[in-house]
KOLNUDO-488159 format. One record per residue: chain; x, y, z of N, C-alpha, C in turn; residue in one letter. Coordinates in nm, 4 decimals, padded with zeros to 6 digits. Example, Ala and Ser with C-alpha at 12.3 -4.5 7.8 and 13.67 -1.06 7.14 Angstrom:
# residues 2
REC  chain      n_c1      n_c2      n_c3     ca_c1     ca_c2     ca_c3      c_c1      c_c2      c_c3  resn
REC      A   01.3190  -00.5690   00.7800   01.2300  -00.4500   00.7800   01.3200  -00.3300   00.7800     A
REC      A   01.2850  -00.2250   00.7080   01.3670  -00.1060   00.7140   01.2900   00.0030   00.7870     S
END
This chain:
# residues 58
REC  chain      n_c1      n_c2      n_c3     ca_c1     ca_c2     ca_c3      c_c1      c_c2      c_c3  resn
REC      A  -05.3064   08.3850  -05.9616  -05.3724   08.2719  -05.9001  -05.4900   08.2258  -05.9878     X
REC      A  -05.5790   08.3270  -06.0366  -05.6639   08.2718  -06.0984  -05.6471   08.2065  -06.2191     X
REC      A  -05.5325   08.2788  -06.2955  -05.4632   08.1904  -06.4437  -05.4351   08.0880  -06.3898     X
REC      A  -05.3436   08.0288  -06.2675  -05.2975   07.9256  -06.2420  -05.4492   07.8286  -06.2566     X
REC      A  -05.5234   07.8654  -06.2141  -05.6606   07.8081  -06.1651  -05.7131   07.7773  -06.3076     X
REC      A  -05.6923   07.8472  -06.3847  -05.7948   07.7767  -06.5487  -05.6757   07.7611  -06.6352     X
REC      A  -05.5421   07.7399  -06.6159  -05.4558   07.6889  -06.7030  -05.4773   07.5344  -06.6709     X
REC      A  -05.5305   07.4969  -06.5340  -05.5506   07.3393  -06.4606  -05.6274   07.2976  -06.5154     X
REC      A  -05.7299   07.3467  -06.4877  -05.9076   07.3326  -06.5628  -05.9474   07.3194  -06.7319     X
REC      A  -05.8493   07.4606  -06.8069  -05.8341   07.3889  -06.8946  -05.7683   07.2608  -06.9923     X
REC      A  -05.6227   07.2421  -06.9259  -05.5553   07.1272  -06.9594  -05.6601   07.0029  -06.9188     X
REC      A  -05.6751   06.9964  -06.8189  -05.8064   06.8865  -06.7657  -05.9237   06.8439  -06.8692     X
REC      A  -06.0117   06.9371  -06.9458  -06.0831   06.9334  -06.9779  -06.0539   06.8869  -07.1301     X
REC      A  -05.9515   06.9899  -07.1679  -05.8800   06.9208  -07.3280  -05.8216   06.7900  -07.3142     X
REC      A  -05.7506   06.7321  -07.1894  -05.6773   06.6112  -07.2227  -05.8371   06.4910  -07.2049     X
REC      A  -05.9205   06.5163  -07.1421  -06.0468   06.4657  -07.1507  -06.1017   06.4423  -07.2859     X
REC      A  -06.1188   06.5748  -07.3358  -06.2053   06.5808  -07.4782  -06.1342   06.5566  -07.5714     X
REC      A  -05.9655   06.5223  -07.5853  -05.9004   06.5100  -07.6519  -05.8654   06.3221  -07.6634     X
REC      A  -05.8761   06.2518  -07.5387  -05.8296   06.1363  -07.4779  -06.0055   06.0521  -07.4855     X
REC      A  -06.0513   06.1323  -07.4619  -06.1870   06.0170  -07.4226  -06.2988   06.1061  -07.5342     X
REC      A  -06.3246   06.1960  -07.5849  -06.3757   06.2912  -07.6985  -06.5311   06.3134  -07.5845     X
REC      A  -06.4908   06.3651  -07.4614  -06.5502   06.4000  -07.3857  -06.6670   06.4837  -07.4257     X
REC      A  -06.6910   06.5503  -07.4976  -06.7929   06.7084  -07.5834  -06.8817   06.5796  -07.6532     X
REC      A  -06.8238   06.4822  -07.7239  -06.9131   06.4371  -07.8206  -06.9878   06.3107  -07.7451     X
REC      A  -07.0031   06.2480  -07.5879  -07.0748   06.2193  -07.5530  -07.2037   06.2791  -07.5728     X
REC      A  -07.2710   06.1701  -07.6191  -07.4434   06.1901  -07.5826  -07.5551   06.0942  -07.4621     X
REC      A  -07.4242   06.0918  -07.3759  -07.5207   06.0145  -07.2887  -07.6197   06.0905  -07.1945     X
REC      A  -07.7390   06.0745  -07.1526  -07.8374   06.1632  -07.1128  -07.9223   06.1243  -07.0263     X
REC      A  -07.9256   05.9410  -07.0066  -08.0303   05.9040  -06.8962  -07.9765   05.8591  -06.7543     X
REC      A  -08.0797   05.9124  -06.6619  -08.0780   05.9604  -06.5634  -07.9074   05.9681  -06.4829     X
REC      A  -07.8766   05.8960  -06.4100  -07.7507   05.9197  -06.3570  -07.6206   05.8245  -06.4694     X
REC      A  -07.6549   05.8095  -06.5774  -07.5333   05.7399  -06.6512  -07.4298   05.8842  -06.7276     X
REC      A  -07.4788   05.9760  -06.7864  -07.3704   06.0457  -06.7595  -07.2363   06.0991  -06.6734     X
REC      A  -07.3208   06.1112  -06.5096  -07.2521   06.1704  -06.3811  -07.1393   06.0051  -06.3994     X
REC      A  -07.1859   05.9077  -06.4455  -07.1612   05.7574  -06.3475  -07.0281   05.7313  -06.4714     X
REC      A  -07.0802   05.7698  -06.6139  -06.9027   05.7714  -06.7488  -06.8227   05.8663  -06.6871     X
REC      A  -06.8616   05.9931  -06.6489  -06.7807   06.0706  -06.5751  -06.6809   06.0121  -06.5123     X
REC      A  -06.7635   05.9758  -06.3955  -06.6696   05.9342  -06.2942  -06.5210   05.8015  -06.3614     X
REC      A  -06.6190   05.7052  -06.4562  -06.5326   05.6562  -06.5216  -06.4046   05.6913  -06.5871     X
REC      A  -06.4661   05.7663  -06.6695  -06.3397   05.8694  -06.7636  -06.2200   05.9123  -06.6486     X
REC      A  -06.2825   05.9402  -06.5253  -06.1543   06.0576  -06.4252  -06.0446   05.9219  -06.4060     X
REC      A  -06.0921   05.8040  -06.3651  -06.0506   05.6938  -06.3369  -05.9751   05.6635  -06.4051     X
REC      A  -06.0187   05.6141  -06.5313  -05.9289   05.5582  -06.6699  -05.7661   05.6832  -06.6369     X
REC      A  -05.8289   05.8236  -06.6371  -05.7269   05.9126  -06.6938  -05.6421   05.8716  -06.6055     X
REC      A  -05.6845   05.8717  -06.4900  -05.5735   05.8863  -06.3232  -05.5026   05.7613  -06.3624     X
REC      A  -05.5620   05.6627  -06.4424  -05.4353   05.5366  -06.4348  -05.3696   05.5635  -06.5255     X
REC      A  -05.4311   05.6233  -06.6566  -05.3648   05.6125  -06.7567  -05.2270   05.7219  -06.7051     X
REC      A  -05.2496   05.8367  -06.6245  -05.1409   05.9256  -06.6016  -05.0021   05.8098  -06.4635     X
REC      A  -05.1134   05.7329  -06.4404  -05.0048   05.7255  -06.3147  -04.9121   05.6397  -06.3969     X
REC      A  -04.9447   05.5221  -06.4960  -04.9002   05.4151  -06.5559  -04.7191   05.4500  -06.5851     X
REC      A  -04.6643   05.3782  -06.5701  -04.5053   05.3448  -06.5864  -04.5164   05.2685  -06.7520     X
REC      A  -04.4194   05.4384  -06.8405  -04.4132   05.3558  -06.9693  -04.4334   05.4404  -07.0730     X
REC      A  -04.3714   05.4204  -07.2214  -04.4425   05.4994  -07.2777  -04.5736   05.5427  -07.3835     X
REC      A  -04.6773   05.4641  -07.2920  -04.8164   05.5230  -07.3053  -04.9042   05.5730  -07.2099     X
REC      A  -04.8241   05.6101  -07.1127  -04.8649   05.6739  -06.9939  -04.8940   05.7876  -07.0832     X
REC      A  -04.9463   05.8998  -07.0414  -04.9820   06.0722  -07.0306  -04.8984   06.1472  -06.9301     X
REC      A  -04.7645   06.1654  -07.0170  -04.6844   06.2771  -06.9464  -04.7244   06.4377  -06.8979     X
REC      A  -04.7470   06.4850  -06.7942  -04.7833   06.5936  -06.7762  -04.6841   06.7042  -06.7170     X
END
């Protein structure tokens, strides 16, 4: 259970830092980091749901 649990977490985090180069943000003032965040989850969720092939097959 717990592998299941960070095989998720990590695919998540690489297709992030890999797709949006998530690590090499330097954003830092006050709530605009939390606020690209939320952006980035967004972009991904369409980019995964999208019909085609430039969707993100998972």
């Amino acid at each position: 259970m717990i592998r299941d649990h960070w095989a998720v977490e990590n695919s998540l985090h690489w297709v992030m830092d890999m797709t949006f180069r998530d690590d090499e943000c330097r954003i830092k003032t006050e709530h605009a980091s939390a606020n690209f965040t939320t952006l980035r989850h967004m972009a991904h969720n369409l980019i995964r749901k999208a019909v085609g092939k430039d969707s993100i097959h998972l």
